[in-house]
MDAnalysis code that builds the backbone (N, CA, C; Angstrom):
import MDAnalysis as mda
import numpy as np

u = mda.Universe.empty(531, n_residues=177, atom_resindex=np.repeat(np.arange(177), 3), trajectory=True)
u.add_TopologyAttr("name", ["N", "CA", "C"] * 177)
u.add_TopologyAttr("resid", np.arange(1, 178))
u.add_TopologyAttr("resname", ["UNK", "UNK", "UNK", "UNK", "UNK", "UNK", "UNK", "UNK", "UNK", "UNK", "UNK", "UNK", "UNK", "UNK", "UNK", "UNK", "UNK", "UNK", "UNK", "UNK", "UNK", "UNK", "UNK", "UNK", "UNK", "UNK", "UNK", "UNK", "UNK", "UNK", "UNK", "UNK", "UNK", "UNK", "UNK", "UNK", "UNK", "UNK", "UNK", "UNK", "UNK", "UNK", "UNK", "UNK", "UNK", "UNK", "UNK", "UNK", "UNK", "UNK", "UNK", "UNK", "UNK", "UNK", "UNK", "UNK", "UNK", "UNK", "UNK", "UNK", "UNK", "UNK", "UNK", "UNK", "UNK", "UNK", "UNK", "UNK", "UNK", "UNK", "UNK", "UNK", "UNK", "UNK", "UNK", "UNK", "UNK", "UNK", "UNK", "UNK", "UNK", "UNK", "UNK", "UNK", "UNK", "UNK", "UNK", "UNK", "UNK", "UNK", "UNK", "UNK", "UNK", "UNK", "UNK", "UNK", "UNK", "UNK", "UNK", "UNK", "UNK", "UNK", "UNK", "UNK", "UNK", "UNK", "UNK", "UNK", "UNK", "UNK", "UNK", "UNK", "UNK", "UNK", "UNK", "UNK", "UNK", "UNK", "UNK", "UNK", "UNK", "UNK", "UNK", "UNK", "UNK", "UNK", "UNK", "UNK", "UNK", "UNK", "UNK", "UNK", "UNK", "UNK", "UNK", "UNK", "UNK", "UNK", "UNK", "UNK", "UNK", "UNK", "UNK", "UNK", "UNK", "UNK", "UNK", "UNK", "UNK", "UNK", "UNK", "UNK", "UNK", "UNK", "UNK", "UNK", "UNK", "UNK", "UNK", "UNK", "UNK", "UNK", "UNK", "UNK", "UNK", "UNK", "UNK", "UNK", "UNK", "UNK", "UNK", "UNK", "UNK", "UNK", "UNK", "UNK", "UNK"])
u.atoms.positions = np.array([
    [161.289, 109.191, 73.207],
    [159.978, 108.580, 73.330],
    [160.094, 107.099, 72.970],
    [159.504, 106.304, 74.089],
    [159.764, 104.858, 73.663],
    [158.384, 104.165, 72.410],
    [158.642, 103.359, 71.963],
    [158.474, 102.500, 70.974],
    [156.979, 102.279, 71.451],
    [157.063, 101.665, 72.401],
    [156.009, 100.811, 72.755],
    [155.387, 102.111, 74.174],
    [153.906, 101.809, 73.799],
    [152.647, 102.665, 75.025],
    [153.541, 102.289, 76.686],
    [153.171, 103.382, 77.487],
    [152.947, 103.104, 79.459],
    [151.940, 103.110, 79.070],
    [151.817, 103.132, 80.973],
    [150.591, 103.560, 81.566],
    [149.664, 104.907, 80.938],
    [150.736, 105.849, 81.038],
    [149.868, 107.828, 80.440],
    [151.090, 107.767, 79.796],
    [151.075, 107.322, 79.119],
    [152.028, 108.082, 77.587],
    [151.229, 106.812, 76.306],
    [150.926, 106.806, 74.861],
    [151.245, 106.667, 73.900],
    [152.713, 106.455, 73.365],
    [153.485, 105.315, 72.573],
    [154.311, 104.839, 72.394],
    [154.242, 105.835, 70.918],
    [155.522, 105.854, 70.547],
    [155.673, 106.103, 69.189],
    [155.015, 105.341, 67.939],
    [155.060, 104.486, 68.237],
    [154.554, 103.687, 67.078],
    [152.737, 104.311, 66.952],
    [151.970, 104.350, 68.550],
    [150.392, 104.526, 68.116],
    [150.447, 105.920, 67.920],
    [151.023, 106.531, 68.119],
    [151.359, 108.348, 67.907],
    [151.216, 108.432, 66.080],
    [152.030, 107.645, 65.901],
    [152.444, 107.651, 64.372],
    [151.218, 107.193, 63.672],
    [150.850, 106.100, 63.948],
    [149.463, 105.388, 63.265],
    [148.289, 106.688, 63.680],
    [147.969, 106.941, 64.790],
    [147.612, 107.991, 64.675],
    [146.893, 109.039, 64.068],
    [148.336, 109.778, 64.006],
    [148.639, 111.410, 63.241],
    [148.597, 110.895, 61.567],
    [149.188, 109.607, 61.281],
    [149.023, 109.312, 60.110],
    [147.653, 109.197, 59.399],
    [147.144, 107.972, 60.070],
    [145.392, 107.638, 59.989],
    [144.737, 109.428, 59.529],
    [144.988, 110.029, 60.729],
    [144.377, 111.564, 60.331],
    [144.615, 112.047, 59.312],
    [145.844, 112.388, 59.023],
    [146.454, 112.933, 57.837],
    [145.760, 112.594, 56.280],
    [145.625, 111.201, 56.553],
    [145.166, 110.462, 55.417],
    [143.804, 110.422, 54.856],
    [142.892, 110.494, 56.349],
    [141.657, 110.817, 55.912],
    [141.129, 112.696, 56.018],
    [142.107, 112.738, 56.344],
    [141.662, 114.521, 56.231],
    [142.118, 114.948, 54.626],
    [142.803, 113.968, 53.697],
    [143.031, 113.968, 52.555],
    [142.056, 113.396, 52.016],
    [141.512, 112.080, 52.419],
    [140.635, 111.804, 51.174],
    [139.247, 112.155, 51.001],
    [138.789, 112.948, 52.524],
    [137.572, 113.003, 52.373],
    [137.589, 114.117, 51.628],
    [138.035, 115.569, 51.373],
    [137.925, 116.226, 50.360],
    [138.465, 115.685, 48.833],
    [139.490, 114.888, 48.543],
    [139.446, 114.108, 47.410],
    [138.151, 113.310, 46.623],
    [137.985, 112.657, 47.965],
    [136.650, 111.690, 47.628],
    [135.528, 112.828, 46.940],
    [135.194, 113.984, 47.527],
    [134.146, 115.273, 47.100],
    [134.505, 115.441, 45.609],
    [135.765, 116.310, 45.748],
    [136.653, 116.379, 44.632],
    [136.783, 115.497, 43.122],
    [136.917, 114.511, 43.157],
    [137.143, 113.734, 42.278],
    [135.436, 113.710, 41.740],
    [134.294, 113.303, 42.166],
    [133.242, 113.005, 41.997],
    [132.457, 114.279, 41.302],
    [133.120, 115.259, 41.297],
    [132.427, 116.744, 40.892],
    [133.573, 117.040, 39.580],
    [134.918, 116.239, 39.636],
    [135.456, 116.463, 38.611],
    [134.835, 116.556, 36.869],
    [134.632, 117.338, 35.685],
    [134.586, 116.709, 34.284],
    [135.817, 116.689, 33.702],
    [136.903, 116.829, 33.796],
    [137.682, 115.917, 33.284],
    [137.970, 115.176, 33.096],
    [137.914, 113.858, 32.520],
    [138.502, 112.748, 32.277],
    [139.385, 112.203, 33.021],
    [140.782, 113.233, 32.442],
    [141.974, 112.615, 32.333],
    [142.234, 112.765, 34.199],
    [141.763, 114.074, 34.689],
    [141.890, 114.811, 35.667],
    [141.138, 113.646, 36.488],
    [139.823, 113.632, 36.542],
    [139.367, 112.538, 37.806],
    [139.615, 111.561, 37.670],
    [140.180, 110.815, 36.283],
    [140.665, 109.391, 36.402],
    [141.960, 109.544, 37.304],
    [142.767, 110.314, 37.144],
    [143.811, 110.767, 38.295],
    [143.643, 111.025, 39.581],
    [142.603, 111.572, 39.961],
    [141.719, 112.043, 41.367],
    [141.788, 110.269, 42.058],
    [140.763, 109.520, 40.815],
    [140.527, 108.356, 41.207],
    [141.294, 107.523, 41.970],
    [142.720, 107.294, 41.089],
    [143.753, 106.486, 41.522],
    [144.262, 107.048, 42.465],
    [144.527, 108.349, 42.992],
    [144.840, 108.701, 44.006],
    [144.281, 108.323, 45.529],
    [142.501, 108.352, 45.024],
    [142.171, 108.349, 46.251],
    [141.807, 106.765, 46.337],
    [142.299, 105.709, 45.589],
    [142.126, 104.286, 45.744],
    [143.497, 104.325, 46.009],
    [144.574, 104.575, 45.849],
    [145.702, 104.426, 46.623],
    [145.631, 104.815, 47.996],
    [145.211, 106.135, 48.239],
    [145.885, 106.863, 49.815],
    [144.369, 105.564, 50.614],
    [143.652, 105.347, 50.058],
    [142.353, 104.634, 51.090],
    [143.031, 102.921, 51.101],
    [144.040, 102.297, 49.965],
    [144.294, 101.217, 50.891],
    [145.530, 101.624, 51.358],
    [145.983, 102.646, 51.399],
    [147.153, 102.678, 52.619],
    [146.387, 102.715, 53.776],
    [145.212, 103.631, 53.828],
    [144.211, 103.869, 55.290],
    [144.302, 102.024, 55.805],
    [143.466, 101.845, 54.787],
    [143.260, 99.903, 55.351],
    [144.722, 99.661, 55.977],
    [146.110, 99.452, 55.333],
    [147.537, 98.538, 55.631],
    [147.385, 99.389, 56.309],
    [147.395, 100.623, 57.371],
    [147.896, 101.395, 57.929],
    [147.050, 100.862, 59.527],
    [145.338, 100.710, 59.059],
    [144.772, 100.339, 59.980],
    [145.245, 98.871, 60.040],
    [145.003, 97.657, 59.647],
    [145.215, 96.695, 60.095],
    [146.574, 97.158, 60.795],
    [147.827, 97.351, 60.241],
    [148.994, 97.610, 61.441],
    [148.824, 97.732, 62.328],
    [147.825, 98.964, 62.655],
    [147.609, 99.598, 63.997],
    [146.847, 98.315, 64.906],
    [145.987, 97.391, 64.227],
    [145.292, 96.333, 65.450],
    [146.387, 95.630, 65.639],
    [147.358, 95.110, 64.855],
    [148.316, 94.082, 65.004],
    [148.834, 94.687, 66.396],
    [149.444, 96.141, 66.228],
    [150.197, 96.686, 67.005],
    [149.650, 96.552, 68.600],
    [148.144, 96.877, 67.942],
    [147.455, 97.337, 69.706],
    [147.580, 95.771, 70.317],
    [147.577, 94.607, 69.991],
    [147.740, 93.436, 70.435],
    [148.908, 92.531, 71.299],
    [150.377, 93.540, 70.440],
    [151.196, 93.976, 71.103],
    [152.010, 94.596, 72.116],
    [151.379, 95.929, 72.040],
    [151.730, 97.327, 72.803],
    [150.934, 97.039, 74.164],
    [151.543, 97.609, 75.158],
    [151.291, 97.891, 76.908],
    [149.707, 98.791, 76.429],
    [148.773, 98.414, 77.410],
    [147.741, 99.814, 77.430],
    [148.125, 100.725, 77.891],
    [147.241, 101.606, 77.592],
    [147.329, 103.098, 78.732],
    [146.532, 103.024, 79.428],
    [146.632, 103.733, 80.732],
    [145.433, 103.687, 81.460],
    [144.386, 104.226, 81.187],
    [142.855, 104.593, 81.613],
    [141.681, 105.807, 81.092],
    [142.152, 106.609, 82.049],
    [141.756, 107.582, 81.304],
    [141.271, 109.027, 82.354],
    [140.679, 108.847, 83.266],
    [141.194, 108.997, 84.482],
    [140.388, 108.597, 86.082],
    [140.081, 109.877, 85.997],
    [139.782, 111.091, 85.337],
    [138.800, 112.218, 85.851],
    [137.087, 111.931, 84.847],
    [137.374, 111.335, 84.453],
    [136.744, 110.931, 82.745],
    [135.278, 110.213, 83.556],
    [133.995, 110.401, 83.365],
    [132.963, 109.305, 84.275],
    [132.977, 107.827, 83.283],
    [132.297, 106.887, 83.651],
    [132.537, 105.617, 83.503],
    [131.713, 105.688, 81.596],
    [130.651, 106.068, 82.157],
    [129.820, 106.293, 80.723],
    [130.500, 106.849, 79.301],
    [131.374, 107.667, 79.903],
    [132.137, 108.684, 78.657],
    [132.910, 108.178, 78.038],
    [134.172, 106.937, 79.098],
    [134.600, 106.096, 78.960],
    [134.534, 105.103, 77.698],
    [133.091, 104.567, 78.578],
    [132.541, 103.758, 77.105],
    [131.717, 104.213, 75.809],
    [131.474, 105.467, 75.860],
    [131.264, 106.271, 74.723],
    [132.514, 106.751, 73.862],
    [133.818, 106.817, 74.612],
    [135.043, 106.919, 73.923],
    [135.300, 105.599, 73.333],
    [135.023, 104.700, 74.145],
    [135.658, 103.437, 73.633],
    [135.122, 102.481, 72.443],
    [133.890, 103.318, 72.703],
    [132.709, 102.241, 71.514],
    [133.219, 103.807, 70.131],
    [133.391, 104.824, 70.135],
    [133.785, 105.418, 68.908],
    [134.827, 105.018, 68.191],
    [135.922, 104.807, 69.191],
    [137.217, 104.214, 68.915],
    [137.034, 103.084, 68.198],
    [136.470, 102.032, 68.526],
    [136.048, 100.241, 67.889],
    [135.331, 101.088, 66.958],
    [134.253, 101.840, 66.963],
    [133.400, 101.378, 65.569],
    [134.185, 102.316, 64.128],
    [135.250, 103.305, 64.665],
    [136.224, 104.054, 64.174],
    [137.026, 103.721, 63.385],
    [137.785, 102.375, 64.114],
    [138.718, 101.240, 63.286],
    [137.755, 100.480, 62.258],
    [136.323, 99.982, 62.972],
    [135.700, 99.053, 62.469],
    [135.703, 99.951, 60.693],
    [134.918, 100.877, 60.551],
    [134.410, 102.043, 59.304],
    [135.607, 102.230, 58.714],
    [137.231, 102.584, 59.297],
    [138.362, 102.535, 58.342],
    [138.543, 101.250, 57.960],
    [138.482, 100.129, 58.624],
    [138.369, 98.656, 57.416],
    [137.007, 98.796, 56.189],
    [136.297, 99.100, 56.519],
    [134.992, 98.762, 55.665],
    [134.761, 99.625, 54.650],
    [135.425, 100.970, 54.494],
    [135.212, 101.802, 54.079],
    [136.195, 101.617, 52.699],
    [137.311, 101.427, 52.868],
    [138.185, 100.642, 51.622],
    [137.569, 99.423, 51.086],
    [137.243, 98.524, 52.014],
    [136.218, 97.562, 51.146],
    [135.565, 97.665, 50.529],
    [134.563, 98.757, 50.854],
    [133.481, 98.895, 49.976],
    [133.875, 99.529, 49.225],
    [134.814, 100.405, 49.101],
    [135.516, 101.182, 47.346],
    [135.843, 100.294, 46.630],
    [136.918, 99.740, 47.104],
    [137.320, 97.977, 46.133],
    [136.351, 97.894, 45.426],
    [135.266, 97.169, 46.412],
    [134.338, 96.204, 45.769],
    [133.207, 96.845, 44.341],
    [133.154, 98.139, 45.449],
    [132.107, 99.379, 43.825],
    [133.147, 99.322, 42.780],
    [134.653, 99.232, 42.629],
    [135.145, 99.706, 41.534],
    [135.923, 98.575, 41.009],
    [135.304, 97.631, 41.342],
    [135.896, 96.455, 40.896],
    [134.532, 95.532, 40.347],
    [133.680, 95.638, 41.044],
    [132.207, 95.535, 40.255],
    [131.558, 96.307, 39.259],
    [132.126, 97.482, 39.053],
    [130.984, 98.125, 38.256],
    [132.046, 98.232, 36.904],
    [133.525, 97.356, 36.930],
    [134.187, 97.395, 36.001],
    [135.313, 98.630, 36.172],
    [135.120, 99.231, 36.957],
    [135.877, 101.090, 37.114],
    [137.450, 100.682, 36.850],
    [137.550, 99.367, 38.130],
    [138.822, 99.109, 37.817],
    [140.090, 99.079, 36.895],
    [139.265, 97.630, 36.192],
    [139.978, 97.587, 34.950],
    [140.168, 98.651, 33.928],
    [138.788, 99.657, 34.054],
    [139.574, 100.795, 32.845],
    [140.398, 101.695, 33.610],
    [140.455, 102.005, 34.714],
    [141.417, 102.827, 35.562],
    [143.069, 102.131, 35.092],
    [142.903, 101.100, 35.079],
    [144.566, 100.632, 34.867],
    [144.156, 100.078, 33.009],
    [143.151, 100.033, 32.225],
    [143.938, 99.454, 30.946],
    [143.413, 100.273, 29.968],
    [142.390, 101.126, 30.441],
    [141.392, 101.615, 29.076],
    [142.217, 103.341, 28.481],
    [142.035, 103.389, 27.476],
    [142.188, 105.193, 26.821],
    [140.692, 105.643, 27.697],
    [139.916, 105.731, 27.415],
    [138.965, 106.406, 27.845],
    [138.051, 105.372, 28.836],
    [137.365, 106.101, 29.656],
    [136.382, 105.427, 30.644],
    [135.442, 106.148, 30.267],
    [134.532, 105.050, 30.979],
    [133.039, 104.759, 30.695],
    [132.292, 105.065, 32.414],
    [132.524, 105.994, 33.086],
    [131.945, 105.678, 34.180],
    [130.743, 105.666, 34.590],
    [130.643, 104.663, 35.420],
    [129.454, 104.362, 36.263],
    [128.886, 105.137, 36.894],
    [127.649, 105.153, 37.214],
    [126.957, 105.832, 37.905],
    [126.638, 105.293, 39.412],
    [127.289, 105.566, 40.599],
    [127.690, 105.068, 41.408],
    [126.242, 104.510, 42.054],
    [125.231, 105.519, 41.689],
    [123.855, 104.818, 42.257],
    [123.245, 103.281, 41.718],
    [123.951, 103.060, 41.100],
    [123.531, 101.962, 40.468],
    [124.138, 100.431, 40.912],
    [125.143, 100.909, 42.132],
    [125.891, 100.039, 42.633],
    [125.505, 100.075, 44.561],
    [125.203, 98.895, 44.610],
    [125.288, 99.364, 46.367],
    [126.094, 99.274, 47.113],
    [127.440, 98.765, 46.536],
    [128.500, 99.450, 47.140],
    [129.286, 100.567, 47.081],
    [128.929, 100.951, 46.137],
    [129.075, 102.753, 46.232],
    [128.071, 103.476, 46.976],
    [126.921, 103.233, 47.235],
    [125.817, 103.766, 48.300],
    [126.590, 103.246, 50.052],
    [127.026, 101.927, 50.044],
    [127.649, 101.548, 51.236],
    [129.458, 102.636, 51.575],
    [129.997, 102.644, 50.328],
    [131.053, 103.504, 50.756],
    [130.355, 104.993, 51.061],
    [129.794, 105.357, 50.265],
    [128.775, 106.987, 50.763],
    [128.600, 107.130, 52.245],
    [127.881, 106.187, 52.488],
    [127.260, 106.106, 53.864],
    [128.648, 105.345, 55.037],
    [129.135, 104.938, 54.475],
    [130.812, 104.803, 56.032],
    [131.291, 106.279, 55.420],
    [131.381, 106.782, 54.416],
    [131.975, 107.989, 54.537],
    [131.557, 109.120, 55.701],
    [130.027, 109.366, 55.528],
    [129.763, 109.970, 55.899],
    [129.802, 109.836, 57.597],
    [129.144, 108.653, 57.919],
    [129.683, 108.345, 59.166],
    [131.003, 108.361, 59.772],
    [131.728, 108.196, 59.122],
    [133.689, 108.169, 59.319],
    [133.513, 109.352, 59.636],
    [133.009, 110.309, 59.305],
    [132.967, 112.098, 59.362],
    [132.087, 112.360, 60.337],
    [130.983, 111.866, 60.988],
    [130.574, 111.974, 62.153],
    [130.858, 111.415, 63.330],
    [131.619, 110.394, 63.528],
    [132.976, 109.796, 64.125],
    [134.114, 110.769, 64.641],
    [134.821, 111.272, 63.012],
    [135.796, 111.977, 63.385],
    [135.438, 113.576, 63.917],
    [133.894, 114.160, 64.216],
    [133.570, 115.496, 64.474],
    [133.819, 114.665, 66.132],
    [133.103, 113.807, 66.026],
    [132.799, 113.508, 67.895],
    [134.143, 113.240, 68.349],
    [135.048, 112.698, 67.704],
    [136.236, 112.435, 68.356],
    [136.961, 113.881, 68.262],
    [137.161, 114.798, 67.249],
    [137.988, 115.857, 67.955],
    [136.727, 116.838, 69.190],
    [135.787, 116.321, 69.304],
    [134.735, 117.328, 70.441],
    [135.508, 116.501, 71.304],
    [135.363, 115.192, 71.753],
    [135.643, 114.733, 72.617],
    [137.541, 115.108, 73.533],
    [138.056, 115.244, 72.260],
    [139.761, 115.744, 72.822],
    [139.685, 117.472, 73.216],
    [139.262, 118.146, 72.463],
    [138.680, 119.168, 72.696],
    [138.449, 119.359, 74.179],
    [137.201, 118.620, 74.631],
    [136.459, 118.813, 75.773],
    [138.187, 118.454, 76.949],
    [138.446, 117.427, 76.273],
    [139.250, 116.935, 77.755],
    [140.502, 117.987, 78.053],
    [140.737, 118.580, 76.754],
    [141.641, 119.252, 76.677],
    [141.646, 120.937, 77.298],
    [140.323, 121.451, 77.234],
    [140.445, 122.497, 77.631],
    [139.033, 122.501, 78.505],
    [138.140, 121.949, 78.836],
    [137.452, 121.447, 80.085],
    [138.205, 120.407, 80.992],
    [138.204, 119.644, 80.582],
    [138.312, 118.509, 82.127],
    [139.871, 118.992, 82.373],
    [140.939, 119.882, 81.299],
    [142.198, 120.177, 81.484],
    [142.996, 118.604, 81.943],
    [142.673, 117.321, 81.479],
    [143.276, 116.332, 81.869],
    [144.770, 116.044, 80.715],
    [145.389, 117.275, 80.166],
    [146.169, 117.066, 79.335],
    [146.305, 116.321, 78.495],
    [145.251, 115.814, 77.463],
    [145.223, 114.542, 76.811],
    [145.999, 114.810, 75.114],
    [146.219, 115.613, 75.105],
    [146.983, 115.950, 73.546],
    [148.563, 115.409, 73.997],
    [148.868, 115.567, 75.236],
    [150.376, 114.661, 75.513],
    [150.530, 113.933, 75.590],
    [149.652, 112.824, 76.202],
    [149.113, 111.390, 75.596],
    [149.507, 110.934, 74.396],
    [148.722, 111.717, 73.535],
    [149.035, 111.247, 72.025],
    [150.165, 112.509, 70.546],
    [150.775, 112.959, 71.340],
    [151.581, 113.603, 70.601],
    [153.360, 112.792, 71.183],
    [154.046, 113.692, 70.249],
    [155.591, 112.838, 70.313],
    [156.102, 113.724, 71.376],
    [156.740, 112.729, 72.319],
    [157.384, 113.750, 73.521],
    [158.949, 113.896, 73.218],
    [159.873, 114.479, 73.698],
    [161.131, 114.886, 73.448],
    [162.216, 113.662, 74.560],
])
């Protein structure tokens, strides 16, 4: 499998960004639940750093991926696909990338404003915040949740092509031999 996208194939590299991107948020959105329902201390201050690590890999992982797409050959669309669906795929996709940048931002910024930070890396015990009290923790809530109504429409949408329109689109984006 070459490096770089054709016409109907996905290159290794967007395969990888990808399956990765997925991987990552199919991890944190139950983390993100997880950690927030935690009473342990020691336990969700651990939850914490976890899921502020794996979310700015999401960010370095996404910016890569625009660098890349700037780079890389397109693929063509689905010529069975109507024009409308098209741009209903294409506007999920943009506002998809757009919500994985913004969505690490706005964690940063809640846990770096409300102080979370600094006791995450210097304190014995934390003092945590009450995330309502911050509106960037109401702004990460709300890209979360949207990121998750994003990612329902995007696997309906592979779904559909995949076993309605039968336009083979999982070979597209999987690793070929």
């Amino acid at each position: 499998m070459a490096v770089k996208s054709t016409k109907n194939q996905y290159g290794s590299a967007v395969v990888i960004f990808h399956w990765l991107t997925a991987l990552l948020i199919l991890s944190l959105i139950p983390l993100g639940i997880f950690m927030h329902e935690q009473t342990n201390v020691a336990i969700k201050a651990g939850l914490f750093k976890a899921h502020i690590a794996i979310g700015l890999t999401v960010f370095i992982v996404t910016i890569a991926r625009l660098i890349w797409k700037h780079k890389d050959s397109k693929v063509a669309d689905l010529t069975k696909t109507p024009k409308i669906q098209r741009l209903m795929s294409k506007s999920i996709r943009h506002l998809s990338i757009t919500v994985l940048l913004l969505i690490p931002i706005s964690g940063l910024t809640y846990i770096i404003s409300s102080g979370l930070a600094a006791q995450l890396i210097f304190a014995e015990s934390i003092n945590w915040p009450s995330p309502g009290d911050y509106a960037t923790a109401t702004a990460h809530w709300v890209l979360a949740i949207l990121l998750v109504a994003l990612l329902i429409l995007h696997i309906a949408e592979a779904v559909y092509h995949q076993f309605f329109i039968k336009d083979a689109i999982f070979e597209r984006i999987w690793f070929k031999k």
